[in-house]
N, C-alpha and C positions, 0 to 999 in steps of 0.2 A: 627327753625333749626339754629346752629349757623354757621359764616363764614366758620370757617374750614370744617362743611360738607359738605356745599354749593359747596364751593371750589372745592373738591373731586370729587363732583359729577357733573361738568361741567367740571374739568379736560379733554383735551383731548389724547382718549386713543389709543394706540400704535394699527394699522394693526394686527391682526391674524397671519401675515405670518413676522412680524418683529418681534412679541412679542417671535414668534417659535424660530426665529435667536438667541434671548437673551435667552432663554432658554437653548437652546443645547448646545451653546456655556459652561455658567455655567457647565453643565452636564459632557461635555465634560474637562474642566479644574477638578474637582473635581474628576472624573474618571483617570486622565492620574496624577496627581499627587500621586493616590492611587496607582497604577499598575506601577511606576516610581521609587520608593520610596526605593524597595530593592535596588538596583542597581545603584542609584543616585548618594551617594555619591563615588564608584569607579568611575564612568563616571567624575566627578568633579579631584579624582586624576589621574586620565590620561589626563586631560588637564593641570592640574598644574602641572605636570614631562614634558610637550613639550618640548622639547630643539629645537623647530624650530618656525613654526608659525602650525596658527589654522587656515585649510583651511575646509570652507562651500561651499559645493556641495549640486545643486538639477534641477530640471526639472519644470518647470510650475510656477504655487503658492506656491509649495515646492521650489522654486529655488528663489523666489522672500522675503519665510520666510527666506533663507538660508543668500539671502545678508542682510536683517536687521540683524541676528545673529553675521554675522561676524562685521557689522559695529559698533553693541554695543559692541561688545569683542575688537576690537583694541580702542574705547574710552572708557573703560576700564580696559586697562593697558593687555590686554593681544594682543601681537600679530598676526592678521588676517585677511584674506582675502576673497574672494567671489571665486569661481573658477565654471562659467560655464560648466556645466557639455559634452554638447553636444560638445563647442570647446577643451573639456578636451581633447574628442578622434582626434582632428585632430590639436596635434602638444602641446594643454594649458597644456598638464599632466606634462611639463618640467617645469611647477612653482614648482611642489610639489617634495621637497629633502626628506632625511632620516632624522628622526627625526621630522619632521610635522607629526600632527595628523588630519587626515579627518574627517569631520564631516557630513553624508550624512543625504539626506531629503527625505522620499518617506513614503506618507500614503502607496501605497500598498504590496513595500516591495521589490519591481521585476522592479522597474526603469532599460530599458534596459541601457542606459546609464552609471550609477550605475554600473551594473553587468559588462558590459563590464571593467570598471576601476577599479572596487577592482585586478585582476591580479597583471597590474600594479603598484599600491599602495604599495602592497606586497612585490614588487619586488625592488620598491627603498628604501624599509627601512621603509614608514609609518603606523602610527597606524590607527584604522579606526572606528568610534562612528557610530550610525545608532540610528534617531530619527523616526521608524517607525510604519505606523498604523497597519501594519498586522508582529509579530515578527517571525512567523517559516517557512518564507522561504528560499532558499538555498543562497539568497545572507544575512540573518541577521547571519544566524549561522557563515557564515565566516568571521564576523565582529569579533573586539574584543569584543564591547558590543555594545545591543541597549537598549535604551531607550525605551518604548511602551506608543506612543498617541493613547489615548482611544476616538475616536468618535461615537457613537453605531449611531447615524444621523446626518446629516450635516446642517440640517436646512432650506435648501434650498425648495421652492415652489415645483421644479420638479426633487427634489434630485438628482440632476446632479454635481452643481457647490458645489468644496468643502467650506465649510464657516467654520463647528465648528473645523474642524480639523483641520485646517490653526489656527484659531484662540488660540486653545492648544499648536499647535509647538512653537507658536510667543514665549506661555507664558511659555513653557519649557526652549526655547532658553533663555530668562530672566533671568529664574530659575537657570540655571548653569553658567549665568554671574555674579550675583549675592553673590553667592555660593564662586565663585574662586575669585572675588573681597574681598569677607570676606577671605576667606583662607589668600591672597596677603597682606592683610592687607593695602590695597586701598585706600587711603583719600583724601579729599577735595582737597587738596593742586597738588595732585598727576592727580586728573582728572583736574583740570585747569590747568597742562603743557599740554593738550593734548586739551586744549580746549580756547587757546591763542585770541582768538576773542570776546569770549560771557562775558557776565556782569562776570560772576562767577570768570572766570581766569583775567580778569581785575583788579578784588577787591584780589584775593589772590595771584598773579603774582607780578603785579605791586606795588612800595613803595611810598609814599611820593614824596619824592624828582623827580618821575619822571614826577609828573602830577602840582607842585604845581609852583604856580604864583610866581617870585621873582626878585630884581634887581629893574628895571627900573617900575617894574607892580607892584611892592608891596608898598602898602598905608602903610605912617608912619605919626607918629604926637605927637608933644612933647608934656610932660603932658601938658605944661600951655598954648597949644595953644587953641583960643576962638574958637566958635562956629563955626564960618563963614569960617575960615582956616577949620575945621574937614570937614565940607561940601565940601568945595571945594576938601579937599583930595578924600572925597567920591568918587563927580562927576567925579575925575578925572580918577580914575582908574574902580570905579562900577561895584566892585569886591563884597558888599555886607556889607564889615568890614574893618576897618584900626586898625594897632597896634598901639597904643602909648608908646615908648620907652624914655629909661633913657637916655637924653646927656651924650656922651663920651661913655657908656658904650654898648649902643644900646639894653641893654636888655630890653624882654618886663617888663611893669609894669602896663599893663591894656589894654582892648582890646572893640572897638565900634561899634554896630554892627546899620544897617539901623531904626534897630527895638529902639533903643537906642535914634535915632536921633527925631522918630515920636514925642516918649514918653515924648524929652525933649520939644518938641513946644507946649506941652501943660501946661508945667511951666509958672508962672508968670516971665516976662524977662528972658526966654532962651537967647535970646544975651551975656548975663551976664555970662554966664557958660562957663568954660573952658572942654578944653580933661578929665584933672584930674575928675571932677566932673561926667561927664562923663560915664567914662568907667567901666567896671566891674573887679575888680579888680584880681581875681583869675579866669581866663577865662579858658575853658577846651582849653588845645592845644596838641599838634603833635610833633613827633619825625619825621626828614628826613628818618629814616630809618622804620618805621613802614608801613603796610599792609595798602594798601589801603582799603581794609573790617575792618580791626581793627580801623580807622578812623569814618567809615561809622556807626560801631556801637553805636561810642562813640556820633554820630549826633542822632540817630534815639534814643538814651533813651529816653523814654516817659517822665522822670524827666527833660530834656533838648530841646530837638528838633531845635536842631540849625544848620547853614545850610553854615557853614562857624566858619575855624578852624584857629590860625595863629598855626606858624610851628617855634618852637625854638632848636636851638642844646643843647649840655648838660651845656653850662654856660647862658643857658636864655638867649641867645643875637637870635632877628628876624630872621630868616633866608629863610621865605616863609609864602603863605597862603594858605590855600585849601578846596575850595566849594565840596559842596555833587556834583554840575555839575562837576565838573571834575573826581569825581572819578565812576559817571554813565557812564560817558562819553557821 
């Protein structure tokens, strides 16, 4: 028997009652994308015609898929919120103006909650979507549109607790963020202004010049300075790399990196060697005004993999340096 059989067959296998979860679940995604699919993409243009925001309504685990919905649509570029359904009726329905579109959440159709608020809705001017598992009853038809989550079983041991249909709403809600992000024409750039913290909007926010070492922290060193002087620059700032620039002019003309420093102590009489000898003379570098991802890319070629960049302006003269740590942050 070979390893991979082996393998297989001491694999340890999923519970009866977990395997049923990942089942239905499936079944369920596959079915509500079927039975979704007329009507999909209207539901998509009446979200992109809002001229307010997208507010998400629901009750329970519908109300719970409701706030992730709204949370991926406003980092998304689309405007939205979460709106508690039950504080809706005691006073919250004064979030939602003319021109918001509702978006409700109910497997069975007849959320009293729900029913109580579409009037209202109505009545200050909103439009109103319905993501529901059962579509003919008297609160879907007075939507403008629903969408139909297909769960024929929910997965659960003692069929109580919803699982696969929570599961489907999540991946619809997705579905038409998705959708209106492509319609929007949504890009990188556009989700890190809205995501000013994470690595993502760091590398496509942030330039250069805001992260990079200079002045006083930036290691320089004139071509014909000896070994011992480069070291010392090293140690002194232990930044990784020093530029060696041209007297008077300051521009770089070679650049030396830690890895530079190993390689020469295994020369016969490294003492002997100057910067010039050194350095590598066409080093990759950096514009102050470039992307700190455009930087990061230029570290990570597999043809290069260096970990530290100097930073020249457009007459070549030094003007900074900048480690892959800074632009990780």
């Amino acid at each position: 028997m070979s390893d991979k059989e082996n393998s297989s067959e001491t694999r340890p296998a999923l519970p009866d009652s977990a395997s049923r979860v990942f089942l239905t679940a499936c079944q369920a995604l596959q079915a509500t994308a079927a039975a979704c699919a007329p009507d999909f993409t209207a539901a998509v243009e009446i979200l992109a015609d809002c001229g307010g925001k997208v507010v998400t309504t629901g009750v329970g685990k519908s109300g719970l898929a409701a706030r992730k919905m709204a949370a991926t649509f406003a980092s998304t570029g689309c405007p939205a919120f979460f709106l508690n359904a039950s504080d809706a009726l005691h006073g919250d329905l004064g979030m939602v103006s003319a021109g918001d579109v509702v978006v409700m959440l109910s497997n069975s159709g007849t959320t009293h909650e729900l029913v109580k608020m579409q009037p209202v809705l109505r009545r200050v001017g909103a439009r109103c979507l319905g993501l529901f598992g059962r579509t003919g009853t008297d609160l879907a038809r007075s939507l403008d549109l629903v969408l139909p989550v297909v769960a024929e079983t929910e997965g659960c041991p003692i069929s109580l607790a919803p699982m696969a249909s929570v599961a489907a709403t999540l991946v619809l809600g997705d579905a038409l963020a998705a959708a209106l992000m492509e319609k929007r024409g949504f890009t990188q750039e556009d989700f890190a202004l809205r995501h000013p913290a994470g690595n993502l909007g760091r590398r496509l926010i942030l330039r250069v010049r805001d992260v990079m070492h200079k002045g006083g922290e930036l290691p320089v060193v004139r071509p014909k300075a000896p070994l011992r002087d480069v070291v010392a620059e090293l140690t002194r700032t232990n930044l990784g790399g020093l530029c060696v620039v041209e007297p008077g002019s300051e521009a770089l003309v070679g650049f030396i990196s830690d890895g530079d420093i190993r390689r020469a102590l295994m020369r016969d009489d490294p003492f002997a060697l100057d910067a010039e000898t050194l350095m590598t003379r066409e080093p990759v570098i950096a514009s102050p005004e470039q992307r700190l991802g455009e930087v990061m890319d230029l570290m990570e070629n597999p043809q290069r993999r260096i970990y530290v960049v100097p930073v020249v302006d457009d007459g070549r003269r030094v003007c900074g340096l900048v480690r892959m740590h800074d632009i990780i942050g």
